[in-house]
C-alpha positions as CSV (number, residue, x, y, z in Angstrom):
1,X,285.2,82.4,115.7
2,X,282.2,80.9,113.7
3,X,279.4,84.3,113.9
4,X,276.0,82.3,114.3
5,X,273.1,84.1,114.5
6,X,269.6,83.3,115.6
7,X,266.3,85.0,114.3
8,X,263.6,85.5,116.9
9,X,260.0,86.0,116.3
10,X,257.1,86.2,117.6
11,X,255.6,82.9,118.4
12,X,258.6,80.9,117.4
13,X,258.9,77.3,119.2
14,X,261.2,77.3,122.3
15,X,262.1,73.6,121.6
16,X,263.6,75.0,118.2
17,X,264.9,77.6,119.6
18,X,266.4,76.6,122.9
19,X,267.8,72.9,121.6
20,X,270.0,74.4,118.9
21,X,271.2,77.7,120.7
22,X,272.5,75.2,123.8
23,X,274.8,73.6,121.1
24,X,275.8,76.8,119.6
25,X,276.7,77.9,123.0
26,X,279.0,74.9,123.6
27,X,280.8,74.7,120.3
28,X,283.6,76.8,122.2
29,X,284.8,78.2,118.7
30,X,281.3,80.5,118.3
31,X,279.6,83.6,118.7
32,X,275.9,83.0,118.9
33,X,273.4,85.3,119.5
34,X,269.9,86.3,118.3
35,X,268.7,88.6,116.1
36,X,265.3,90.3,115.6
37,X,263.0,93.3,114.1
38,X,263.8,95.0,117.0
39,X,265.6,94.4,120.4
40,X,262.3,94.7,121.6
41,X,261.4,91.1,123.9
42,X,259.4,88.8,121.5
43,X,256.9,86.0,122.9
44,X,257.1,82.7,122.3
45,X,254.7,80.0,121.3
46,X,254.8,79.0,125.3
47,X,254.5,82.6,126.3
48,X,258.4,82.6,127.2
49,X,260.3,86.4,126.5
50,X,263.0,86.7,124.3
51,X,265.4,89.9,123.6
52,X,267.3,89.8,120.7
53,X,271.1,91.0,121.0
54,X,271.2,93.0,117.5
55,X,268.3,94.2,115.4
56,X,268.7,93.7,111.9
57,X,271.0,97.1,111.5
58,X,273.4,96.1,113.4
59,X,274.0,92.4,113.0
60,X,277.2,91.5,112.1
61,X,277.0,91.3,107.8
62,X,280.0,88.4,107.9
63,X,277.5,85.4,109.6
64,X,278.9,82.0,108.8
65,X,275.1,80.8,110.2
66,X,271.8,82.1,110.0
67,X,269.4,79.8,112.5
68,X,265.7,79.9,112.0
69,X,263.6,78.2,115.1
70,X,260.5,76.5,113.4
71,X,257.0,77.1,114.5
72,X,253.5,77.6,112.9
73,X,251.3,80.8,113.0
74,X,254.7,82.8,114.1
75,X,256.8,81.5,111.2
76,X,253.8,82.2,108.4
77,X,253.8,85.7,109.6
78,X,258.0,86.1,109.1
79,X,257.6,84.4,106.1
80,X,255.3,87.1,105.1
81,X,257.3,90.3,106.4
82,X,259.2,91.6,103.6
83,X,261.8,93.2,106.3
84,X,262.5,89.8,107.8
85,X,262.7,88.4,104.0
86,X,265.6,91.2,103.7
């Protein structure tokens, strides 16, 4: 199974989020989930609530994909945070 994880972020775009993560989903051969900070719920750039399914500690280390949804303000700001950068 491919492990394909998905950041979420605060003020990410659902269209760049949701889009991909459908045809993650139907790949059939897959694991995708989403990853965050926190599990905490994270808003989106439409005001839509997202909970991540691991935080960063506990991840799984052996991805075969890293997704990053675009967006604008939100994605300056992870592109700023040193733990996200990590």
């Amino acid at each position: 199974m491919l492990q394909i994880a998905t950041l979420i972020y605060p003020a990410m775009f659902d269209l760049d989020l949701v889009g991909p993560q459908t045809f993650f989903q139907r790949l059939g051969n897959a694991n995708a989930f989403y990853v965050g900070k926190s599990r905490a719920p994270v808003t989106s750039d439409l005001g839509v609530s997202y909970s991540a399914h691991h935080d960063f500690e506990s991840c799984p280390k052996d991805l075969d994909i890293l997704f990053v949804p675009g967006g604008l303000k939100g994605t300056t700001a992870a592109m700023r945070d040193g733990e996200t950068l990590d």
